[in-house]
N, C-alpha and C positions, 0 to 999 in steps of 0.2 A: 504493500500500500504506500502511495506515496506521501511523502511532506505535505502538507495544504497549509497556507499561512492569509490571513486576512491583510491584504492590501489597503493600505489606507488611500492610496493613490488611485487606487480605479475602485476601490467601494466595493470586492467581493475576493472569496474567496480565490487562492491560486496555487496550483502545483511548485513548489520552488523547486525551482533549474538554476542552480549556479553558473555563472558563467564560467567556469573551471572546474567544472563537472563536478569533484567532491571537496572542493575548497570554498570555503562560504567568508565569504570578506563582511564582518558585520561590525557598525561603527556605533556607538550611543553616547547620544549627550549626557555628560558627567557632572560632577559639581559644581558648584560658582561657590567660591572658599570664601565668602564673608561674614559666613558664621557658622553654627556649632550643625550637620544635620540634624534632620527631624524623621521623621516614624514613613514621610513622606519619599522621603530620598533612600526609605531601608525598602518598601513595596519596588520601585523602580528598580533598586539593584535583586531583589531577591527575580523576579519574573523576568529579570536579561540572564541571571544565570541559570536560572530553568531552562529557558530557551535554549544558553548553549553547551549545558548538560546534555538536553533533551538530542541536540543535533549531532552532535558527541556518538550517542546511544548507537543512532541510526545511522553512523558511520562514515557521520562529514566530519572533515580537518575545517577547525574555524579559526580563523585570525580576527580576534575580538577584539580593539581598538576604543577606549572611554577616555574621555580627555578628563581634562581638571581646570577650569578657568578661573587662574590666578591674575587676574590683569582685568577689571569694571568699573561701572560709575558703583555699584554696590558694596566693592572694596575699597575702592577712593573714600568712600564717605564715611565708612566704617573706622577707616584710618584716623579722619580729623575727629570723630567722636570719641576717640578711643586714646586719642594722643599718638598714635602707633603709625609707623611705615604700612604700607598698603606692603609689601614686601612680610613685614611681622603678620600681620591680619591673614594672611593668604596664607602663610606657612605652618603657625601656627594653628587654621583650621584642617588643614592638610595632615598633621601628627594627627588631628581629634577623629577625624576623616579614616583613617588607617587603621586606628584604633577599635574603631564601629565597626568596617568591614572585616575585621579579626573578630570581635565578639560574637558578629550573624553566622564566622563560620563560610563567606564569599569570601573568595578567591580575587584577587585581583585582576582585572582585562590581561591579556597577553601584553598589551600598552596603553600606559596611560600618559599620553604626550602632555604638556603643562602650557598653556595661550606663551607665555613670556619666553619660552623655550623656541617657539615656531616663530617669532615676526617678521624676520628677513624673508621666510617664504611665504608671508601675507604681505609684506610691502611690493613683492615681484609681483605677486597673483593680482593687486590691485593696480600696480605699473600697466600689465596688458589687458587690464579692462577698461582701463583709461584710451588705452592707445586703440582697441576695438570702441571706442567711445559709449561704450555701456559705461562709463562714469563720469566723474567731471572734478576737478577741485576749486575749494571757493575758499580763500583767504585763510588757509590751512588745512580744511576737512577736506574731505572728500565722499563723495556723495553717488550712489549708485542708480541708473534711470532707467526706473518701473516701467514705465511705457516701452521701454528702448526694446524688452525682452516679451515675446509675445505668448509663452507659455505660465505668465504670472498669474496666479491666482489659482492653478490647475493641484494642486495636493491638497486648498482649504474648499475650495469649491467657490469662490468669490470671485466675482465679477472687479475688473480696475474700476468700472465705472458706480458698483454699490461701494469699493473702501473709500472713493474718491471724494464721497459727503461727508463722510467723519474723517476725515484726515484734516490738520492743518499743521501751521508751521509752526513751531516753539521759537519764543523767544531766544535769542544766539544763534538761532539758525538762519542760513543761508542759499535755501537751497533753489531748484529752478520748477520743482513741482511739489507740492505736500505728500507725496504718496513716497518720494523720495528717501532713499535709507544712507546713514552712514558708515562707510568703509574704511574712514579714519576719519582720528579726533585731533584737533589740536590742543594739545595738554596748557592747561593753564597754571601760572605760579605754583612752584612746591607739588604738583601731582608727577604722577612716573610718566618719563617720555622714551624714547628713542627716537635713531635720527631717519630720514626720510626726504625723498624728492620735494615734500610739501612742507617739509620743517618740521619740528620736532613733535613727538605724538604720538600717541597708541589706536592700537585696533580696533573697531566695531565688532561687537559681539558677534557677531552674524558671521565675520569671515572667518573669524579664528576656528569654527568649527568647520568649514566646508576647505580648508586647507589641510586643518590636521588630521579631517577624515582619508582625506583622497592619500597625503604623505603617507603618513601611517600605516594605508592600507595597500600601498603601493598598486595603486590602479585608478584608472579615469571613472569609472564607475564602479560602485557599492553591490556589493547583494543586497544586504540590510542594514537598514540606517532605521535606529531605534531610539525612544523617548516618550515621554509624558505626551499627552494629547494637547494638554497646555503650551506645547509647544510648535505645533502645528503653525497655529500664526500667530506672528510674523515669522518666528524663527527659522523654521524648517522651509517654508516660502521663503523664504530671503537666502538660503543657504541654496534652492537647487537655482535660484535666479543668479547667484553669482559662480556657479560652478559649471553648470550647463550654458552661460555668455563663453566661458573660459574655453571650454573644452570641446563644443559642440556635439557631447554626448550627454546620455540619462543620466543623470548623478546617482541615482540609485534605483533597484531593479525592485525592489521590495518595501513599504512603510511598514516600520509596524510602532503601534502607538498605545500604551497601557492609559485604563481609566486612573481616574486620581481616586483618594479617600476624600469620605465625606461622614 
């Protein structure tokens, strides 16, 4: 009997076929370290490693790949609240992080790449989206065009033209359309930077995962790319828009998305 896995991307059931016949390349959004987890982030790891127990069993080789994103506005803020380097905040939740996944008893991904570890291959990846003008930069950021990419909206099921009522622009921002995302930040006074074509500054949430997925798993395309349903949109929408600009392949062959607690 074969594998069937629910596709969040086309909404039914589907046989999985690795593109590597018994190698399953499977990626999942990991922590954001600015604070302690919760009961929330122990359900999402315990049902990715069912999964790749489960695939194990059935006699796929999986290259499991979770990241850790130690580099946000989440950790930034955490920092000044706390008097602490966004550096301490991040690190420090990263011991507490290890510790938990030791007490459930889960095993750690085969890799867990870290955002601050990856940014020279997210300043390049945002270099040739610029240059295929999927992006643009505006007085340090840099900003990714929703319209520019015609597959947008295709994993939440949303129309440009329904997110396009509730979008506008925040205050500091710069951009050329409110639907617009950013793909670097420019780092202001005392926050962490690195250096870059645009000047100094860090990465938008959104790319740091759709870089250290594809690195990581050393391939243009995923089998399965996994996470919270929470993260559907924008996130995972933002991630195949700036991967699939890049590459002009599927970013990933499979969704698969756990419900939350309530």
């Amino acid at each position: 009997m074969a594998v069937q896995i629910y596709n969040s991307l086309t909404r039914q059931k589907e046989e999985l076929k690795a593109l590597d016949g018994k190698i399953v390349r499977m990626y999942a959004c990991g922590v954001t370290v600015y604070d302690k987890c919760h009961i929330g982030h122990a359900r999402s790891l315990y049902i990715f490693e069912v999964i790749r127990r489960y695939l194990k069993h059935r006699g796929y080789s999986i290259r499991f790949v979770r990241n850790i994103t130690d580099i946000d506005d989440k950790i930034i803020n955490k920092a000044k609240e706390t008097q602490k380097t966004s550096q301490q905040v991040a690190q420090d939740n990263i011991v507490l992080y290890y510790r938990d996944l030791e007490s459930l008893g889960i095993p750690k991904a085969d890799l867990e790449p870290r955002a601050t570890e990856n940014i020279p291959g997210m300043v390049k990846h945002i270099e040739e989206l610029v240059k295929k003008d999927f992006a643009y930069a505006r007085d340090g950021d840099v900003y990714f065009r929703v319209r520019r990419f015609e597959g947008y909206g295709k994993l939440s099921g949303q129309s440009v033209e329904k997110m396009r009522e509730g979008a506008r622009i925040e205050k500091g921002e710069n951009k050329e359309d409110p639907l617009d995302f950013a793909l670097w930040k420019r780092s202001k006074e005392g926050e962490p930077s690195w250096d870059s074509p645009w000047g100094k500054g860090r990465p938008g949430w959104h790319i740091e995962c759709s870089v250290m997925s594809l690195k990581h798993s050393g391939c243009e395309t995923l089998d399965i790319h996994a996470g919270g349903r929470d993260l559907i949109f924008p996130h995972h929408e933002n991630e195949i828009a700036q991967a699939e600009s890049l590459t002009g392949k599927p970013f990933a062959r499979y969704w698969i998305h756990h419900g939350l607690l309530t």
